[in-house]
Wavefront OBJ file of the C-alpha trace (Angstrom):
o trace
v -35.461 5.576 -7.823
v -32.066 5.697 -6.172
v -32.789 5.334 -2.842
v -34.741 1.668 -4.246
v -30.743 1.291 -5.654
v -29.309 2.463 -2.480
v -31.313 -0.117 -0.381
v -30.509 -3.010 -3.466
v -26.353 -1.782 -3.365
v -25.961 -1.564 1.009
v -28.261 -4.110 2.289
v -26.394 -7.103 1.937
v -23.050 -5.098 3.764
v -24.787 -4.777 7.015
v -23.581 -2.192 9.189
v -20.732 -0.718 6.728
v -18.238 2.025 7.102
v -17.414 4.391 4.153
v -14.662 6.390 3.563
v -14.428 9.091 1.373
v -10.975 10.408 0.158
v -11.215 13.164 -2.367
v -7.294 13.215 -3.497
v -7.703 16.481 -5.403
v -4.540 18.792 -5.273
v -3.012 16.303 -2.343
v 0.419 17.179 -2.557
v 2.231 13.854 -4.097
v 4.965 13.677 -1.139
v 2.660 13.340 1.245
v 0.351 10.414 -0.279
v 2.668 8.000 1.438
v 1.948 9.548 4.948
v -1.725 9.958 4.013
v -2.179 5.988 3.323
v -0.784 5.179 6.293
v -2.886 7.889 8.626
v -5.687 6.336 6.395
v -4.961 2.429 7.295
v -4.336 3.467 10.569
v -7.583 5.074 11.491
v -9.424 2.109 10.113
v -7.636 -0.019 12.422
v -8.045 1.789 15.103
v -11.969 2.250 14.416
v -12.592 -0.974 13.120
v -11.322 -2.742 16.235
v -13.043 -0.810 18.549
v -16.077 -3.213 18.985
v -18.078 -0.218 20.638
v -17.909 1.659 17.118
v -17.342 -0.974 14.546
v -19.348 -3.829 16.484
v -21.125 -5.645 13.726
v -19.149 -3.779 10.850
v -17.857 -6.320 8.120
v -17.610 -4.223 4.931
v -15.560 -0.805 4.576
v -16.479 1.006 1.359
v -13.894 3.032 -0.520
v -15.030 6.400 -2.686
v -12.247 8.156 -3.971
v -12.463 11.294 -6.439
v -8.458 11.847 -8.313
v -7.844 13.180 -11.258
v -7.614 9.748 -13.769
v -4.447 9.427 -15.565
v -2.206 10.634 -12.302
v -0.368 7.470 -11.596
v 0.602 8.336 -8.150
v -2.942 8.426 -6.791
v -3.810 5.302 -8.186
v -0.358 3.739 -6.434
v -1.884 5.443 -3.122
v -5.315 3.801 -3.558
v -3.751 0.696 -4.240
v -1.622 0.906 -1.235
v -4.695 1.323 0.946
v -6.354 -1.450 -0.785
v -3.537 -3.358 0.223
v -4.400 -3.102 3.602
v -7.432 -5.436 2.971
v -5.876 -8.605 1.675
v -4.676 -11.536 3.362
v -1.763 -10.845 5.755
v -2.707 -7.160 5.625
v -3.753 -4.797 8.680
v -7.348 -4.801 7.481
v -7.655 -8.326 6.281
v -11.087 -9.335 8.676
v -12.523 -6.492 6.521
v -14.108 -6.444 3.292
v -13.289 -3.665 0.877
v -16.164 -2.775 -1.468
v -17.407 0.166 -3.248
v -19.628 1.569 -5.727
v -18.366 -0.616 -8.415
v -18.122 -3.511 -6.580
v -21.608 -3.768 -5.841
v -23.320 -2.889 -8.576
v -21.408 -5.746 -10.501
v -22.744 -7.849 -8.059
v -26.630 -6.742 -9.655
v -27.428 -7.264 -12.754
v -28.226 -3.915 -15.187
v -32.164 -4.300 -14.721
v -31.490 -5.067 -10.795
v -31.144 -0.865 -10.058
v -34.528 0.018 -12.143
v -32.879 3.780 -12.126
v -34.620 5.298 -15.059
v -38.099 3.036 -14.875
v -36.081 -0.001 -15.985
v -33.817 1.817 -18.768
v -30.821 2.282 -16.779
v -28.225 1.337 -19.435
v -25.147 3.524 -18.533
v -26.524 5.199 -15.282
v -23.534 4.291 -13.605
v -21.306 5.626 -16.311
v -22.918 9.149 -15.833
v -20.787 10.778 -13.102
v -23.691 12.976 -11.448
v -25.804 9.580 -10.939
v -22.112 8.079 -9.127
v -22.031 10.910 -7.053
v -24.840 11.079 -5.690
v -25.344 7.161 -4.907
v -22.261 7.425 -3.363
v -23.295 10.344 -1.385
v -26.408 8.772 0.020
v -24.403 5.516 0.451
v -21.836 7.570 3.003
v -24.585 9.388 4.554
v -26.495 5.542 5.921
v -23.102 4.594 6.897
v -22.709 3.718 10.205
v -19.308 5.287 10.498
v -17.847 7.642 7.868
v -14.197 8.429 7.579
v -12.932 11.441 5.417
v -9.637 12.845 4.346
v -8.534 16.230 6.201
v -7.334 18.914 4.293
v -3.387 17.901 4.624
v -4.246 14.850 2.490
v -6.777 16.039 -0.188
v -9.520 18.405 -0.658
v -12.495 18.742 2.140
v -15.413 18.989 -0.694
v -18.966 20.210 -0.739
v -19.514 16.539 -0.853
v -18.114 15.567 2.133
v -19.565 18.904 4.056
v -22.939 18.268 2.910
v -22.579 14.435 4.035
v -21.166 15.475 7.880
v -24.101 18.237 7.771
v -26.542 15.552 7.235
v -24.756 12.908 9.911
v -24.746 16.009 12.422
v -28.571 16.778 11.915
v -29.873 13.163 11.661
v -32.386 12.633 14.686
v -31.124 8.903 16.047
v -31.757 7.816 12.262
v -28.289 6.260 12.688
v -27.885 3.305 14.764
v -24.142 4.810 14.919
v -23.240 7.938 13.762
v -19.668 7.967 13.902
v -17.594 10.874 12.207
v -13.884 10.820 11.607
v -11.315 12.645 10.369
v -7.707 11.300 9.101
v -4.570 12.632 8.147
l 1 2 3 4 5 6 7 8 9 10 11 12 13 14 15 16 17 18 19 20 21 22 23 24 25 26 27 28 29 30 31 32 33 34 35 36 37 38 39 40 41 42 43 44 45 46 47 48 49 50 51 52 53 54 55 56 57 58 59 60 61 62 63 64 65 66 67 68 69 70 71 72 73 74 75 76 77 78 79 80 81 82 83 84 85 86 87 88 89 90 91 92 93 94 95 96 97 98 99 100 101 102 103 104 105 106 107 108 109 110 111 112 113 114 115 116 117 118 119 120 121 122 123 124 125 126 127 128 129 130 131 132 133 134 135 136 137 138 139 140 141 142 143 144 145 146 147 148 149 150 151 152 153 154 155 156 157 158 159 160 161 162 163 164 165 166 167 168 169 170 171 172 173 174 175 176
């Protein structure tokens, strides 16, 4: 079941914060300020010790059309962030792919055991990383200056917003 692989993926992150930047139809000259508004927030947040008390990890989902070499630059900019010397360095970045390499194929049991290639079918990713945003104890998300505002990320606050104290945090931001 994928809430048995959601519990085997975010359990060992602790209190995490996700954030989910869907870089669909971002115009390319403003990637550059988008990063930074992006790095930015996550500094702010994640050294406020009244919102990110506790948090270690910072998971990264991003949806951009493959093949467009300028949104993989920007991710890897932002990633950047996250290694030694860099703004977000006390953080670890992590994500869908990230963890499950850290289980083995049998550890997810998505498909009663048989889960060869779940994670290479794109529904299965998106919803995992769906339900992986909406436990997160903060969730960040692109506005509509620096990428697309999807049904994803609308069903995901909807579900933060109506969550009775499920959430030892529930914090909801918005970059960019």
């Amino acid at each position: 079941a994928l809430g048995h692989s959601l519990s085997k993926l975010t359990a060992p992150l602790g209190p995490y914060l996700v954030v989910h930047w869907n870089l669909a139809k971002t115009p390319l000259d403003v990637l550059p300020a988008c990063v930074d508004a992006l790095v930015d927030t996550l500094d702010t947040l994640l050294h406020d010790e009244s919102l990110a008390g506790g948090v270690t990890a910072v998971w990264l989902s991003a949806d951009y059309p493959r093949g467009t070499e300028a949104y993989a630059l920007a991710l890897e900019s932002a990633r950047g962030a996250f290694l030694p010397g860099g703004e977000l360095a006390g953080w670890r970045l992590t994500g869908l792919k990230e963890e499950s390499a850290r289980l083995d194929a049998a550890a997810l049991e998505l498909d009663g055991g048989d889960d060869d290639g779940a994670l290479e079918d794109s529904g299965v990713v998106d919803i995992l990383e769906k339900m992986v945003a909406m436990k997160a104890a903060l969730f960040v998300s692109n506005s509509k200056r620096c990428g697309r505002v999807s049904a994803a990320t609308r069903q995901i606050v909807d579900h933060r917003t109506n969550t009775d104290g499920d959430l030892p945090r529930n914090v909801v931001n918005v970059y960019g």
